[in-house]
FIKOL-59155 format. One record per atom (N, C-alpha, C, O): residue in three letters; x, y, z. Coordinates in pm, whole numbers, padded with zeros to 5 digits, always signed. Example, Ala and Ser with C-alpha at 12.3 -4.5 7.8 and 13.67 -1.06 7.14 Angstrom:
ALA+01319-00569+00780ALA+01230-00450+00780ALA+01320-00330+00780ALA+01424-00332+00846SER+01285-00225+00708SER+01367-00106+00714SER+01290+00003+00787SER+01341+00114+00804
***
This chain:
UNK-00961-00461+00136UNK-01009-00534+00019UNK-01079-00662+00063UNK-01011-00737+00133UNK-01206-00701+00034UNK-01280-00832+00027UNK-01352-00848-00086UNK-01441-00772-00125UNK-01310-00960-00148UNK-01388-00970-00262UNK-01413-01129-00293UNK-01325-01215-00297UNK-01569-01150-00317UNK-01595-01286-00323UNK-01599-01348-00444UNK-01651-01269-00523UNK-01570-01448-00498UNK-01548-01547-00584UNK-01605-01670-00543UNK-01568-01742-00451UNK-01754-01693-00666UNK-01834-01809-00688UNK-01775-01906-00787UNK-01748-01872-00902UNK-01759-02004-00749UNK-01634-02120-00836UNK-01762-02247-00843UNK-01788-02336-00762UNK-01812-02222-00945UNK-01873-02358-00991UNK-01759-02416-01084UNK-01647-02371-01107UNK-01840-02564-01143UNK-01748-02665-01236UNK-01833-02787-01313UNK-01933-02828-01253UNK-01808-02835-01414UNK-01852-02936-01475UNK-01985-02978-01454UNK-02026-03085-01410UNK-02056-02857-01499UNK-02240-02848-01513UNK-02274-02932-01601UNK-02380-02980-01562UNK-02238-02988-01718UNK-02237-03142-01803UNK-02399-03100-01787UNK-02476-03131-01696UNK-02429-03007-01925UNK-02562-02974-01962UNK-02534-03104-02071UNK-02437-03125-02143UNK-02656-03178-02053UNK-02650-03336-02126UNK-02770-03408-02015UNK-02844-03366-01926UNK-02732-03568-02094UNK-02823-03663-02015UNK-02754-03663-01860UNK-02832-03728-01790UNK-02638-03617-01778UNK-02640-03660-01631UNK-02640-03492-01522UNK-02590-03452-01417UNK-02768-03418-01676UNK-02780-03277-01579UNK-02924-03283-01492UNK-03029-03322-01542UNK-02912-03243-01373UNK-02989-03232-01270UNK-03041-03085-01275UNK-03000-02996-01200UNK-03128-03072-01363UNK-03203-02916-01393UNK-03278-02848-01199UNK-03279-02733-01156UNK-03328-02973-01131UNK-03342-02921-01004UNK-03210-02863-00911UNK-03233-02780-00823UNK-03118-02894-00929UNK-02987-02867-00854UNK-02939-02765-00950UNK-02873-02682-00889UNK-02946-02742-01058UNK-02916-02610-01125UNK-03013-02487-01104UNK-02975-02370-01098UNK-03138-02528-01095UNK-03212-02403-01059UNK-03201-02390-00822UNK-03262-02332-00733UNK-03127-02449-00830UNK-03119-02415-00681UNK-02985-02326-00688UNK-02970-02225-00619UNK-02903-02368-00767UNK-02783-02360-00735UNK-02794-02190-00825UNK-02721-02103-00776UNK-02877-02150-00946UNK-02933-02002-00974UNK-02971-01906-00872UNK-02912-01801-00847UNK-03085-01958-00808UNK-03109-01903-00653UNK-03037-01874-00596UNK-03018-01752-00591UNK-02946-01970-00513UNK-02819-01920-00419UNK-02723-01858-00496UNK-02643-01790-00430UNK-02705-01861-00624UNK-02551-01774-00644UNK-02630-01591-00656UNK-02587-01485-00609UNK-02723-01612-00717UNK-02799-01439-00699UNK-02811-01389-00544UNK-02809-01269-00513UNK-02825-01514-00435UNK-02850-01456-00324UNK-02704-01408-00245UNK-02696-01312-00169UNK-02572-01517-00289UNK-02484-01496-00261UNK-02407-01335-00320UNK-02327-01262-00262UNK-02464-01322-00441UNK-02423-01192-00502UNK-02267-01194-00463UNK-02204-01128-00381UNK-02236-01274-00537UNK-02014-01263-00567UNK-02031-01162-00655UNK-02124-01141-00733UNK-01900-01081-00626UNK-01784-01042-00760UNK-01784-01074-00827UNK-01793-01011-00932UNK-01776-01185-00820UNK-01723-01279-00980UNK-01773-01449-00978UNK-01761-01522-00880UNK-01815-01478-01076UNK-01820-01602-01085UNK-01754-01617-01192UNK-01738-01529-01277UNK-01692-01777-01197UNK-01609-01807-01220UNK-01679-01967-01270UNK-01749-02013-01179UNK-01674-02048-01381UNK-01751-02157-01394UNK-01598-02242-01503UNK-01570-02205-01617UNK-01531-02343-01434UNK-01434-02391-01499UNK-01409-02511-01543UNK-01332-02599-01505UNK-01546-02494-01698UNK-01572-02556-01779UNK-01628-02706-01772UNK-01690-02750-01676UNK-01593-02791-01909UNK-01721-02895-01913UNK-01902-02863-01911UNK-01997-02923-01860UNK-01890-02743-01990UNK-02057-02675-01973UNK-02164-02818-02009UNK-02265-02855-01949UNK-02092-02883-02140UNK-02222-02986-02221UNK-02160-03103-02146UNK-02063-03098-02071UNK-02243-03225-02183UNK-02189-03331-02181UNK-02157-03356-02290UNK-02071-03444-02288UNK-02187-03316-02408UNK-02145-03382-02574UNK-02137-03294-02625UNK-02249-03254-02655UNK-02026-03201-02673UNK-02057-03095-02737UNK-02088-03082-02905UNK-02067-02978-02968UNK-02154-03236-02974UNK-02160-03282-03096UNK-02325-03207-03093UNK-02377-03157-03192UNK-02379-03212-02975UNK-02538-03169-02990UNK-02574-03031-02975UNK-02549-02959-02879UNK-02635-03001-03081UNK-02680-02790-03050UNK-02768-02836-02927UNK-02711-02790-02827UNK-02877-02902-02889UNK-02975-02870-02794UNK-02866-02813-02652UNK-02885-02701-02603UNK-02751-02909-02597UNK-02715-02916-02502UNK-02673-02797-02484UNK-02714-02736-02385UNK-02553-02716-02602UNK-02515-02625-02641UNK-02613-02501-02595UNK-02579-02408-02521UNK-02720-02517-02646UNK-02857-02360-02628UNK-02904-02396-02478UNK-02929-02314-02390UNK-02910-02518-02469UNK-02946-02517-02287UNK-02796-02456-02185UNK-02811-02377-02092UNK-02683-02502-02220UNK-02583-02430-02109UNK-02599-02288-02160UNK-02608-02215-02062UNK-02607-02219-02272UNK-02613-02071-02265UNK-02720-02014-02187UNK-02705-01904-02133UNK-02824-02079-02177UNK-02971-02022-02113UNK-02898-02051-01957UNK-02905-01961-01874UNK-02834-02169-01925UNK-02797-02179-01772UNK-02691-02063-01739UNK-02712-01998-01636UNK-02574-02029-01823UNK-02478-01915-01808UNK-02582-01785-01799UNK-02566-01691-01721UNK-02678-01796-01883UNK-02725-01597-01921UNK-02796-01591-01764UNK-02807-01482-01708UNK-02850-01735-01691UNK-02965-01720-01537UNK-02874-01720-01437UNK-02912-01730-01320UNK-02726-01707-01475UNK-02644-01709-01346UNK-02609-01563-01308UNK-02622-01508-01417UNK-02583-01491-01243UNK-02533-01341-01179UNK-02364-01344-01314UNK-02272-01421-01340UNK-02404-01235-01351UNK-02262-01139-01353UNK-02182-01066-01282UNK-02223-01053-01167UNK-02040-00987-01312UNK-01968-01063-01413UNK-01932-01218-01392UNK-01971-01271-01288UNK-01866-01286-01478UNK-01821-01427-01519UNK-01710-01448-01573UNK-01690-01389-01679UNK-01618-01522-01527UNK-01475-01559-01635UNK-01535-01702-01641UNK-01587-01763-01548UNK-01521-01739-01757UNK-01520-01900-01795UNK-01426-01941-01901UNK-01371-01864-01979UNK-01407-02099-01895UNK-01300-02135-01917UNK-01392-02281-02007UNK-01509-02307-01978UNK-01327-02348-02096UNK-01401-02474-02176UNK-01315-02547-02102UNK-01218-02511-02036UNK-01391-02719-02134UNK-01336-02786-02074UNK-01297-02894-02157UNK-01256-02856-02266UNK-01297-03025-02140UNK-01246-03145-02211UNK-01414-03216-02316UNK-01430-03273-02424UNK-01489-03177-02223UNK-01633-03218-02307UNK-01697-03133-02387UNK-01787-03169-02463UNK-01648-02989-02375UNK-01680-02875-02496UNK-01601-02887-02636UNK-01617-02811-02732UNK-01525-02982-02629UNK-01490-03065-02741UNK-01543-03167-02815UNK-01534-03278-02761UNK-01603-03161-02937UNK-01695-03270-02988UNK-01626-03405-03015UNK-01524-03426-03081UNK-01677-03461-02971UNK-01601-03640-02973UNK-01629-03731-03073UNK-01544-03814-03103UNK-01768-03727-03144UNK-01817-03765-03274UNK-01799-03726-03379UNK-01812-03811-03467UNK-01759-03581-03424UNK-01756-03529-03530UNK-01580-03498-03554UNK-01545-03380-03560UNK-01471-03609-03568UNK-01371-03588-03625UNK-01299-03447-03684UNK-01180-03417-03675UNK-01411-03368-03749UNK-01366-03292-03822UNK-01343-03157-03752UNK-01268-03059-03741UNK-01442-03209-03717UNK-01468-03049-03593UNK-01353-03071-03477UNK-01282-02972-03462UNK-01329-03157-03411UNK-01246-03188-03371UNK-01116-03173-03339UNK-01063-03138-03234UNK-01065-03207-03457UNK-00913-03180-03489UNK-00961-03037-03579UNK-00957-02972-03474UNK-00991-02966-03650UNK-00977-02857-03684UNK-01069-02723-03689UNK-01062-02629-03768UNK-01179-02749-03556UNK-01239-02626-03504UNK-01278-02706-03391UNK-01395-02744-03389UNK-01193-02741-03287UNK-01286-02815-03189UNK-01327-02755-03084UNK-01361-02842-03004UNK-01349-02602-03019UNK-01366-02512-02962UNK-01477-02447-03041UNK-01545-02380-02964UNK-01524-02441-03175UNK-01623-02322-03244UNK-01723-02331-03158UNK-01752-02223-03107UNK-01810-02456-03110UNK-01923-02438-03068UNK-01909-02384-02965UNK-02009-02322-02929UNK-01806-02380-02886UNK-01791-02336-02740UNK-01781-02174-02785UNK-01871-02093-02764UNK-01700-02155-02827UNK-01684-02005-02882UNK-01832-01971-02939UNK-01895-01901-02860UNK-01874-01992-03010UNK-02040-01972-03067UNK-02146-01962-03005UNK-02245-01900-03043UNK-02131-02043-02868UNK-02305-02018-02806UNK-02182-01998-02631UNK-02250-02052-02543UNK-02088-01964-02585UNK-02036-01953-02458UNK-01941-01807-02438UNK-01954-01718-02354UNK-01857-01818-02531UNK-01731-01697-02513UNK-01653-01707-02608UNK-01630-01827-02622UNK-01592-01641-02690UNK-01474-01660-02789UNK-01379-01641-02705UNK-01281-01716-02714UNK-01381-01560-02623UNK-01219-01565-02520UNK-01163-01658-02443UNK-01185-01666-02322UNK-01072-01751-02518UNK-01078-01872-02446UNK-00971-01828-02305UNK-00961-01893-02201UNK-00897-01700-02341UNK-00823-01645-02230UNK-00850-01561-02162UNK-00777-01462-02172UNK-00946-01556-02076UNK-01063-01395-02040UNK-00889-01355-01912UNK-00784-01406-01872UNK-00978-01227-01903UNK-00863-01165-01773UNK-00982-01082-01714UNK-01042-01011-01795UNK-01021-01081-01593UNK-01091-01012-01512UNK-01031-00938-01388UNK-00984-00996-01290UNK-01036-00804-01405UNK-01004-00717-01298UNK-01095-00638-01204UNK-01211-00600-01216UNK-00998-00624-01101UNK-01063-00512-00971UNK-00913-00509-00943UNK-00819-00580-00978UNK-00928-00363-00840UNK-00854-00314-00786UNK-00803-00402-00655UNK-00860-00380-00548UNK-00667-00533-00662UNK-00648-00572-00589UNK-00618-00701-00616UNK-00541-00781-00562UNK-00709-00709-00731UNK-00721-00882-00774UNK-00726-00878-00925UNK-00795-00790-00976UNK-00643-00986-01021UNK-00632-01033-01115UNK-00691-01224-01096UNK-00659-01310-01014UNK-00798-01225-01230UNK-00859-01347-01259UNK-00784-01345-01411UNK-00760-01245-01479UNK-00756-01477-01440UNK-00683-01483-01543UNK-00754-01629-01558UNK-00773-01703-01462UNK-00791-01663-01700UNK-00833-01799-01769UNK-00734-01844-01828UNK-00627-01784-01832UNK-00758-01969-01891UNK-00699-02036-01941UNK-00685-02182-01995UNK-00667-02281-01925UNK-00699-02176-02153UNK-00765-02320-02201UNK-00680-02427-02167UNK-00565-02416-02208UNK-00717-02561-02079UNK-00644-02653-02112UNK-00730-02745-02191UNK-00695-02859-02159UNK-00838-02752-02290UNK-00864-02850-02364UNK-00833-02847-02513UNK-00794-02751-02579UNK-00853-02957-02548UNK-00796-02971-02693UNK-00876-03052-02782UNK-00984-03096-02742UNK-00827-03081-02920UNK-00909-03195-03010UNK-00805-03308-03026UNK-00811-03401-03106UNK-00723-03286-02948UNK-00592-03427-02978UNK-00654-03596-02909UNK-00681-03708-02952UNK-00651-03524-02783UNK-00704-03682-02669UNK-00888-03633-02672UNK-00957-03549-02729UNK-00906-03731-02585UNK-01060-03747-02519UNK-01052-03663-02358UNK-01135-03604-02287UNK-00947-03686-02350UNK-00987-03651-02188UNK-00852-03583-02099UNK-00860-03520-01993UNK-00716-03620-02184UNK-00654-03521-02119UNK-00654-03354-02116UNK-00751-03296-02164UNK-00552-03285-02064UNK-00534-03173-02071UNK-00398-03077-02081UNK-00307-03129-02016UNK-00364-02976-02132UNK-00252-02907-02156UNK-00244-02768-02185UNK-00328-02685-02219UNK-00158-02764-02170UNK-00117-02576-02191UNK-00065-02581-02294UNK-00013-02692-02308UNK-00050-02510-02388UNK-00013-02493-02514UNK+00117-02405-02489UNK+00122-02351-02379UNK+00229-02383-02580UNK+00309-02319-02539UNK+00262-02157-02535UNK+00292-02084-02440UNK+00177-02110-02661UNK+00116-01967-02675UNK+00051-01975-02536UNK+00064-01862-02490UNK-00001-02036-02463UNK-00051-01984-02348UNK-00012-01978-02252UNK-00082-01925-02165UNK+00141-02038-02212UNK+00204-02070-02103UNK+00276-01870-02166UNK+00264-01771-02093UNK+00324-01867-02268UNK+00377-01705-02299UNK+00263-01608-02258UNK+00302-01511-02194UNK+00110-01618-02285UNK+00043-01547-02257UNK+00004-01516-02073UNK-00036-01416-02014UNK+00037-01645-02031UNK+00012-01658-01868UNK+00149-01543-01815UNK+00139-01436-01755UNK+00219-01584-01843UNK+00340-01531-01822UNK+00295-01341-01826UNK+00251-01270-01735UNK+00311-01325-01897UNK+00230-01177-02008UNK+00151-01116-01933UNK+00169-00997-01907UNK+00048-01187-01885UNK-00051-01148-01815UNK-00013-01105-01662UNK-00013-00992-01611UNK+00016-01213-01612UNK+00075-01214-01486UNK+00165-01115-01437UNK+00167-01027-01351UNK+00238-01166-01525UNK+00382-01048-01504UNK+00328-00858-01506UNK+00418-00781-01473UNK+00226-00809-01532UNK+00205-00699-01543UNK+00168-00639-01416UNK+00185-00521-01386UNK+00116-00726-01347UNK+00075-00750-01192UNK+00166-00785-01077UNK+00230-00890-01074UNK+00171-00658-00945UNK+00281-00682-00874UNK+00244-00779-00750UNK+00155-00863-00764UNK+00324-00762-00614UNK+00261-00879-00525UNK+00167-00794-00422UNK+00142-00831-00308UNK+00121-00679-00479UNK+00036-00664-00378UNK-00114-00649-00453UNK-00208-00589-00401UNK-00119-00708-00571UNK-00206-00782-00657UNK-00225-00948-00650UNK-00141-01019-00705UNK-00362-01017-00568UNK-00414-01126-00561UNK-00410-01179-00738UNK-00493-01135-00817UNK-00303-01277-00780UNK-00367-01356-00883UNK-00416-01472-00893UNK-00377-01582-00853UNK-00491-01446-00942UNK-00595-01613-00945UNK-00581-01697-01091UNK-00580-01616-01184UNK-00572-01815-01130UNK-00579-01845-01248UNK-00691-01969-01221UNK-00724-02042-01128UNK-00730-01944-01376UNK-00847-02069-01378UNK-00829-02147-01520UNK-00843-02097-01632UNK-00797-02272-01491UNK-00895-02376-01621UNK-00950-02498-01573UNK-00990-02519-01458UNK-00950-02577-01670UNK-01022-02672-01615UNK-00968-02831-01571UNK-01025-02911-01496UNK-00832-02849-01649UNK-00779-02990-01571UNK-00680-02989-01430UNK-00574-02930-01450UNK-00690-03022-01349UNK-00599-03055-01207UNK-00478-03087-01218UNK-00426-03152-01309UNK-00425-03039-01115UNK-00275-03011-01117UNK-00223-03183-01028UNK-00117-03238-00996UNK-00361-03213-01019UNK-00269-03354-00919UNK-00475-03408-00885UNK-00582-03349-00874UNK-00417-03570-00883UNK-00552-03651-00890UNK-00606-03653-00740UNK-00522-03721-00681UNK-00678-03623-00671UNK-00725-03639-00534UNK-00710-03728-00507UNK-00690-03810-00597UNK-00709-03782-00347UNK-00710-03942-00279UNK-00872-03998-00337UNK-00972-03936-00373UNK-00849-04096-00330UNK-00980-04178-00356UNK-01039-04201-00534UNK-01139-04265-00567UNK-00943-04131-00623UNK-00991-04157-00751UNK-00846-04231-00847UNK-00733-04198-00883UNK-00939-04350-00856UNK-00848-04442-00905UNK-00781-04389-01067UNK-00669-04426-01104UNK-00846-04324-01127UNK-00792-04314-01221UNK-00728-04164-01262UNK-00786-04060-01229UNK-00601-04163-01338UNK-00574-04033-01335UNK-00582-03923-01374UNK-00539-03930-01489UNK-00614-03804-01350UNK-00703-03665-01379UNK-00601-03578-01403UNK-00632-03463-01373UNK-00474-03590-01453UNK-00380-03491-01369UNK-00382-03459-01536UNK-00425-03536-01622UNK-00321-03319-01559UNK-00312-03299-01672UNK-00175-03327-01726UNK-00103-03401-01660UNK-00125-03271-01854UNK-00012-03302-01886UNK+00076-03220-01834UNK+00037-03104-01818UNK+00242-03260-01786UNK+00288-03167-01750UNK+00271-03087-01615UNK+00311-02976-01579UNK+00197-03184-01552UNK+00165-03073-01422UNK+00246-03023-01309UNK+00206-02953-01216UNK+00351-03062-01326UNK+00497-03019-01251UNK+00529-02874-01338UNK+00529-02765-01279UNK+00552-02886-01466UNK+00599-02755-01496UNK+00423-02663-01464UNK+00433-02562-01394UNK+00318-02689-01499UNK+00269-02612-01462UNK+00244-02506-01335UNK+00211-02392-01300UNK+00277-02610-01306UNK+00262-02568-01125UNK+00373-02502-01065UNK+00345-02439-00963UNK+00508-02500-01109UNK+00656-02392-01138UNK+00596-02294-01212UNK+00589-02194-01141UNK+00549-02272-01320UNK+00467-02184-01345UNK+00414-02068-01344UNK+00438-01957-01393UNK+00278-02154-01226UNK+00243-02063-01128UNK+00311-01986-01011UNK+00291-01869-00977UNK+00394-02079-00957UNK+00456-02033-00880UNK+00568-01962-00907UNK+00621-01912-00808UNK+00638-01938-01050UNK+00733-01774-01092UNK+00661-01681-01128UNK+00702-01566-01136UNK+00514-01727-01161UNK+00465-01611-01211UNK+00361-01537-01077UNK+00290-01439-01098UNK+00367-01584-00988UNK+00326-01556-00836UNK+00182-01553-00796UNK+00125-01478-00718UNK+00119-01691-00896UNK-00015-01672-00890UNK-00058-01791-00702UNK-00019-01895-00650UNK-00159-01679-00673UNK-00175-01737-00515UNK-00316-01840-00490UNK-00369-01880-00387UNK-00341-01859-00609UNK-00440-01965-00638UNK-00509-02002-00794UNK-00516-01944-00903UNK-00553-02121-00742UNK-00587-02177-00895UNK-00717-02263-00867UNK-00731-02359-00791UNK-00836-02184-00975UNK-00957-02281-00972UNK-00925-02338-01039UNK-00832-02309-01114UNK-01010-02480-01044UNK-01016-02674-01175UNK-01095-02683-01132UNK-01158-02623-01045UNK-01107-02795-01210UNK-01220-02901-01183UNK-01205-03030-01237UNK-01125-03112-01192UNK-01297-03055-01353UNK-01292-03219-01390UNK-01266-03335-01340UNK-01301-03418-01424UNK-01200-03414-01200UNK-01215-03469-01152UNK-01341-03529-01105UNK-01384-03644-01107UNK-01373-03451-01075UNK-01568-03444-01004UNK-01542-03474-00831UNK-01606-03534-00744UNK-01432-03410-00832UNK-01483-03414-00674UNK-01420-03300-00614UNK-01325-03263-00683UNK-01438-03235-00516UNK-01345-03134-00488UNK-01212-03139-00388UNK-01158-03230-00325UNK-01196-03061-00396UNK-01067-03069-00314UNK-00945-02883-00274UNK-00940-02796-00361UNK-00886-02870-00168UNK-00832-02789-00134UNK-00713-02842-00097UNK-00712-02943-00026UNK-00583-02775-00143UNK-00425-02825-00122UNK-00351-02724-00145UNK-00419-02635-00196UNK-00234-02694-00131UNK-00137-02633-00215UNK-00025-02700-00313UNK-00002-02814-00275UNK+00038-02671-00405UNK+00096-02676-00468UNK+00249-02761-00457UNK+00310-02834-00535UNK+00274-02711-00322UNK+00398-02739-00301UNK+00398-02866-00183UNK+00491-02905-00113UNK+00252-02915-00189UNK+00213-03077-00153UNK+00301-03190-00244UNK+00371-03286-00215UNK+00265-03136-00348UNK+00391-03210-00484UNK+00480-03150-00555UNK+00521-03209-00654UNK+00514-03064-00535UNK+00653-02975-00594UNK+00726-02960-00477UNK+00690-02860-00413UNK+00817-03024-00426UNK+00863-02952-00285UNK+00933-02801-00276UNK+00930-02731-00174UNK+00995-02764-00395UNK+01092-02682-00401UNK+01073-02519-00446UNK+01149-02423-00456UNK+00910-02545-00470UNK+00844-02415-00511UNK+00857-02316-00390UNK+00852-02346-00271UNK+00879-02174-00452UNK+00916-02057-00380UNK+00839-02019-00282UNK+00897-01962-00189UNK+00680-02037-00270UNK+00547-01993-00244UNK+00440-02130-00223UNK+00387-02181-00124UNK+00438-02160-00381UNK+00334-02250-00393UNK+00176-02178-00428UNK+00162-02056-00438UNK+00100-02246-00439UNK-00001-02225-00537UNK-00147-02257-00445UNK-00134-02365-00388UNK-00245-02209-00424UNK-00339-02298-00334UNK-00433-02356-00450UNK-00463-02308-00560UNK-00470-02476-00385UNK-00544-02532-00518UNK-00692-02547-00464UNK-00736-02593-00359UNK-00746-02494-00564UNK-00897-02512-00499UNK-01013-02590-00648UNK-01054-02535-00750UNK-01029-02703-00607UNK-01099-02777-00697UNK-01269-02779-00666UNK-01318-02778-00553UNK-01330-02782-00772UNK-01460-02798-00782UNK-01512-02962-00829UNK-01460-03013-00927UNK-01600-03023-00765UNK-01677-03138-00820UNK-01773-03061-00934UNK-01778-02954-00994UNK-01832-03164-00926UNK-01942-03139-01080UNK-02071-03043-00957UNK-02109-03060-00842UNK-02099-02934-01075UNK-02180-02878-00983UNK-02352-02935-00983UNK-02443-02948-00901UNK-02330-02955-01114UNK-02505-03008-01133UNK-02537-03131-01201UNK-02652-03153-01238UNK-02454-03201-01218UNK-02454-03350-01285UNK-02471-03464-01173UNK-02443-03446-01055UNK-02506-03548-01212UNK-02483-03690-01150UNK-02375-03759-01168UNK-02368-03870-01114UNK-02251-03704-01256UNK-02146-03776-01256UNK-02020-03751-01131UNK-01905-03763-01171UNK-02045-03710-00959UNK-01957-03705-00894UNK-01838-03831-00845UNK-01888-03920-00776UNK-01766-03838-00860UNK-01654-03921-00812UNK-01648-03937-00678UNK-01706-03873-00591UNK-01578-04022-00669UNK-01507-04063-00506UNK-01550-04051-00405UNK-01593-04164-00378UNK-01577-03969-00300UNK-01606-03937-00185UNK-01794-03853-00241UNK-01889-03878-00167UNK-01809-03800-00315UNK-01856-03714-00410UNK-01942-03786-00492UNK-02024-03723-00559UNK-01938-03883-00496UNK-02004-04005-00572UNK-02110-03944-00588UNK-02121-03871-00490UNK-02225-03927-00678UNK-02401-03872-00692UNK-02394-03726-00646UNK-02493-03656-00668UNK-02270-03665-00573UNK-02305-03542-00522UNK-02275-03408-00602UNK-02199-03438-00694UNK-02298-03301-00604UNK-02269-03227-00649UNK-02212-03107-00521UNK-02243-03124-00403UNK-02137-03001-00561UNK-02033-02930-00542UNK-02008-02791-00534UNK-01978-02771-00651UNK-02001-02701-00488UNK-01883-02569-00588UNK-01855-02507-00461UNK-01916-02561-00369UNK-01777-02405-00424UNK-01661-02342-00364UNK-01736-02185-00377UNK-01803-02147-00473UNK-01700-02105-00245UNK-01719-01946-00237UNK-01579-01945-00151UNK-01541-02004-00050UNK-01502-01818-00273UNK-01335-01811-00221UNK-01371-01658-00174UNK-01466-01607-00232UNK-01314-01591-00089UNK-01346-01437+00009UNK-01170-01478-00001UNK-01109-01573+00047UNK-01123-01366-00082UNK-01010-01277-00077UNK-00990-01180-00013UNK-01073-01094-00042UNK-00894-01133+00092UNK-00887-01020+00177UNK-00741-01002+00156UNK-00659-01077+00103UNK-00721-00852+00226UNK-00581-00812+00231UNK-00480-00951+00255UNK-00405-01020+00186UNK-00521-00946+00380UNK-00439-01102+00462UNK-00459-01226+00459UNK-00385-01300+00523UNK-00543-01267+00398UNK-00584-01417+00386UNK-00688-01455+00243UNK-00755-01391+00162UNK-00657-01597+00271UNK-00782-01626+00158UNK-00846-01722+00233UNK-00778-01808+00288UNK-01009-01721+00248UNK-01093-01809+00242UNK-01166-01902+00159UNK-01212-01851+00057UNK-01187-02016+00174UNK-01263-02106+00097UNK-01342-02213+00171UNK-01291-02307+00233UNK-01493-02187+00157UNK-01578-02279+00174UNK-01614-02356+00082UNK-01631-02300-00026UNK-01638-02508+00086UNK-01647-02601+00056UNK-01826-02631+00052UNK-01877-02634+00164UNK-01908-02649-00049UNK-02051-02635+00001UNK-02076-02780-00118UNK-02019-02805-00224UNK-02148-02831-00069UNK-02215-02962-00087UNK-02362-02914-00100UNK-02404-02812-00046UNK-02454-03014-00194UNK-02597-03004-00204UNK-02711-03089-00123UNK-02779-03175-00178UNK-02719-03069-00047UNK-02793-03150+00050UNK-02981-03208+00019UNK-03082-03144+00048UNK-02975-03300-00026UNK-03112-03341-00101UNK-03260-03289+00044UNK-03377-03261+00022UNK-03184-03296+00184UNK-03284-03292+00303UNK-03326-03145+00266UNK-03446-03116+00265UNK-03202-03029+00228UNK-03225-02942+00256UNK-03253-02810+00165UNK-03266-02690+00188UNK-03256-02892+00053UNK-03242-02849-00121UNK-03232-02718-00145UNK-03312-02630-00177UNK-03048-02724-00109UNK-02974-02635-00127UNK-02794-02688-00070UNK-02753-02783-00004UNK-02737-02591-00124UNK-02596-02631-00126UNK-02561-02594+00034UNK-02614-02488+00066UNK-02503-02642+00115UNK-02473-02612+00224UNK-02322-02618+00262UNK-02261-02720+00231UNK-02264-02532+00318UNK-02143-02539+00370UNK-02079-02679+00457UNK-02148-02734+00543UNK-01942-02726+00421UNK-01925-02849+00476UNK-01799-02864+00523UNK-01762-02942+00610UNK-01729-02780+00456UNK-01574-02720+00511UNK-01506-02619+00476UNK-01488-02598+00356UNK-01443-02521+00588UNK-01386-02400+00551UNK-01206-02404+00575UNK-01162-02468+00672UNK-01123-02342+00493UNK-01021-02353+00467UNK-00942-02179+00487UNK-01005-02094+00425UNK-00892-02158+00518UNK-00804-02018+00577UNK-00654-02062+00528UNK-00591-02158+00573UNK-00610-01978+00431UNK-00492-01941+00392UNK-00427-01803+00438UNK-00496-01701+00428UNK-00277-01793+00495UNK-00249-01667+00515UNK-00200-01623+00382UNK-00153-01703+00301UNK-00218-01428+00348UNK-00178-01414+00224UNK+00028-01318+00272UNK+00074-01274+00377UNK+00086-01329+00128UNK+00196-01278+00171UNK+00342-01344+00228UNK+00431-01312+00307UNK+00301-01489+00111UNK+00437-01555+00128UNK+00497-01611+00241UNK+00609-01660+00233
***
């Protein structure tokens, strides 16, 4: 079994989108030809505006299929109160996916989504209890010689170098979680910077642990920390025995994303 996984993140179609770094970043994911891409959320920067809205669908329809995607904290409208607190997902559902819980299969591997945004805060994130039952649900149908992957969009823990905190709510039980329900990695993002860890970096007592593989912003100007102006995304190569993850950065000399660090996990506890 090898199967590749394209992990973009926080494309923030809005005023800090870089339409040149998105049409590069079209190019290379068709040339890369993954399995699966995987894009974990923050599509708009405002999701109060239709334009931004009809521009990320035109950027999703020019990317390679299939796709699991996931909304994020800015596919929530922040101006319009109403929409907000009592449809604050429609637009995302309307011009992106109604499945805010996609499940993507192959023989070997389970992709499993999963919303952590809401209309309560601005910027945190959470699992709802219906979805922590549905993770469960999902998971559980799948044995261990099935790769599971889960994806949303807030971080299980804030990277070095970003002063302020990204972590979602709860991210201890989340991350127990993952690790009863035996998932062997987890795409995020929203931070804006990336990052690779496991799980049991801050849980000490987890059975396994979780590998965490974060995405910066892939096509915005809003990168953080180390990441500052840069943009981002991750190619994960699943095999029987291991998992890979390269780390690829956009290089303005070379205008295109280039590899910058590779990461080797053994699989199998």
């Amino acid at each position: 079994m090898r199967y590749r996984i394209l992990h973009i993140s926080d494309v923030h179609v809005g005023p800090p989108f870089r339409p040149k770094v998105a049409q590069q970043l079209i190019a290379q994911a068709h040339e890369m030809k993954p399995d699966l891409l995987v894009i974990s959320g923050d599509f708009v920067q405002r999701a109060d505006f239709a334009d931004q809205w009809r521009a990320a669908k035109e950027l999703r329809a020019a990317l390679p299929s299939p796709q699991l995607v996931v909304p994020g904290n800015h596919d929530v409208p922040l101006y319009n109160a109403h929409l907000r607190l009592l449809d604050p997902l429609g637009r995302y559902r309307r011009h992106i996916s109604r499945d805010l819980n996609p499940v993507f299969e192959l023989p070997g591997l389970a992709v499993v989504g999963a919303c952590t945004a809401h209309g309560l805060t601005i910027d945190d994130g959470r699992l709802s209890s219906g979805q922590i039952t549905h993770l469960r649900a999902i998971l559980g149908r799948y044995g261990p010689e099935t790769c599971k992957v889960v994806v949303w969009h807030h971080p299980v823990l804030t990277p070095l170098g970003i002063r302020r905190n990204r972590t979602m709510d709860k991210a201890n039980a989340a991350m127990t979680l993952l690790d009863e329900c035996g998932a062997e990695l987890l795409l995020c993002g929203h931070a804006h910077v990336s990052y690779v860890g496991n799980t049991r970096d801050v849980v000490h007592d987890l059975r396994n642990g979780t590998i965490i593989c974060q995405s910066g912003t892939t096509t915005s100007s809003r990168g953080h920390g180390r990441e500052h102006g840069q943009n981002s995304c991750n190619m994960i190569e699943i095999e029987d025995r291991a998992i890979r993850i390269s780390q690829f950065l956009y290089a303005d000399a070379a205008d295109r994303f280039v590899p910058v660090a590779e990461y080797t996990f053994p699989r199998g506890g």
